[in-house]
Phi, psi and omega in degrees: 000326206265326171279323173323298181283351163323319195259291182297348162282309205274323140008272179284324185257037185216322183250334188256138244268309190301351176341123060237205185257355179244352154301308196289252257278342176254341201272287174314326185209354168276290195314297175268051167255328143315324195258333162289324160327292212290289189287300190289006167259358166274307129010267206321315186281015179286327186062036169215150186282327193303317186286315197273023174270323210251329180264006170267321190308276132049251180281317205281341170294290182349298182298313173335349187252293213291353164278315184314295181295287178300311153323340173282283182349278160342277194313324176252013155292314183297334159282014138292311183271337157278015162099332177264356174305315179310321196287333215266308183288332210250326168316123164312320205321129167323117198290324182314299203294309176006264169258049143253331145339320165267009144253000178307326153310338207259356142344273183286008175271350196257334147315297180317318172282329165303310208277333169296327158278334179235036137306304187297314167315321181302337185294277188313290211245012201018073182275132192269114189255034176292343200249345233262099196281146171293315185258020188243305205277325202251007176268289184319316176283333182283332170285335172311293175326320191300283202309315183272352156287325177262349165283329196280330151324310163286345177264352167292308166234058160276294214307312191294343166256310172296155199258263218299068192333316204280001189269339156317292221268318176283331154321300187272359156318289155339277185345288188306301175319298211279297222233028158259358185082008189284316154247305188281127187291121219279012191281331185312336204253162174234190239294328176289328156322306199293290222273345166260359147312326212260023157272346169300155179283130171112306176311321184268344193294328208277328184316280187312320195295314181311330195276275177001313170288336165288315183115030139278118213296148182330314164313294173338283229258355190312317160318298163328302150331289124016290204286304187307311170308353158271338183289324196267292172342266189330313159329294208274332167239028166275302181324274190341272188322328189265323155343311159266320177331279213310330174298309195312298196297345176284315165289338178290303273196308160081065182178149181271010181259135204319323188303351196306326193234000000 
């Protein structure tokens, strides 16, 4: 335990870029505090509450990606390019323990940016949180953070072949924003569409969290739950596996460069 937690302090503070305060704090929490204003203030002039309920809900799973994912992401382009990936390969250190270490911070940074937008909306748009069971709604958000942590693990060490980290990561930042339901209703599309959506982070997650916010017990929603929190599974040891794959061929090849694989 004690190396474990040793590998996620030295991680996170060796590989992620935003480490200082005005990166993180315009990163974490101005911005996406910015992108909810913008859509729940569209909502509103939407002229329905129903709307500016579903695009702050919405954006506030959404920033959880855009923080989340390029943070991961990030951190292991960089352990590549500083050099320290090779030490890491040549190293006894458990691989496991590794690489769950290297996401664990960035876990509450993709909350911190939940709570943050929809502080702002409460603000903004007076989104009303009377109705809202609580403990089905923070269940919800916390498996969303889940999910979208073990996707940013697996694009992560992508990360480890490709030079260009952010051409990963935004792609699938896109995806989520366009076919998760997060602005667009995922009913509009259709049914093949709909079901290689809810292969994505979020997508079943937002389900439950929008009924929660109404005040529906957590039982309604369990299935929608359920399936995101497998997906964040599913996520979570593909990384792993293309994790290791990617050492053997690098120790095989005795080289990080993409022809490697």
């Amino acid at each position: 335990m004690k190396h474990f937690v040793s590998q996620v302090y030295t991680t996170y503070v060796g590989l992620f870029g935003w480490l200082n305060w005005f990166s993180y704090i315009s990163t974490v929490i101005f911005r996406p505090v910015v992108l909810v204003i913008i859509y729940s203030v569209l909502g509103r002039f939407a002229g329905s509450p129903d709307a500016v309920r579903s695009y702050s809900l919405g954006i506030a799973a959404y920033t959880m990606a855009v923080i989340i994912l390029p943070g991961v992401t990030q951190c292991y382009t960089r352990d590549r390019s500083d050099g320290t990936l090779s030490f890491m390969f040549a190293s006894p250190v458990n691989r496991v323990e590794n690489y769950l270490a290297r996401a664990v911070l960035h876990f509450p940074n993709g909350l911190l940016s939940f709570v943050s937008t929809l502080v702002a909306a409460w603000i903004m748009v007076g989104l009303d949180f009377s109705t809202v069971n609580w403990g089905g709604f923070i269940i919800g958000a916390l498996v969303i953070a889940f999910s979208l942590t073990a996707l940013g693990e697996f694009l992560g060490t992508f990360a480890i072949v490709f030079r260009d980290w952010s051409n990963i990561q935004t792609v699938f930042v896109g995806l989520i924003l366009v076919f998760s339901g997060v602005i667009i209703p995922l009913d509009i599309y259709p049914v093949p569409v709909r079901e290689i959506a809810r292969l994505l982070p979020v997508t079943n997650g937002l389900v439950s969290l929008q009924n929660t916010f109404s005040g529906s017990p957590l039982a309604d929603t369990v299935f929608p739950l359920l399936r995101e929190a497998v997906t964040g599974l599913v996520y979570l040891v593909a990384g792993y596996l293309a994790f290791r794959t990617f050492e053997i061929a690098a120790k095989r090849k005795g080289t990080l460069e993409q022809e490697t694989f």
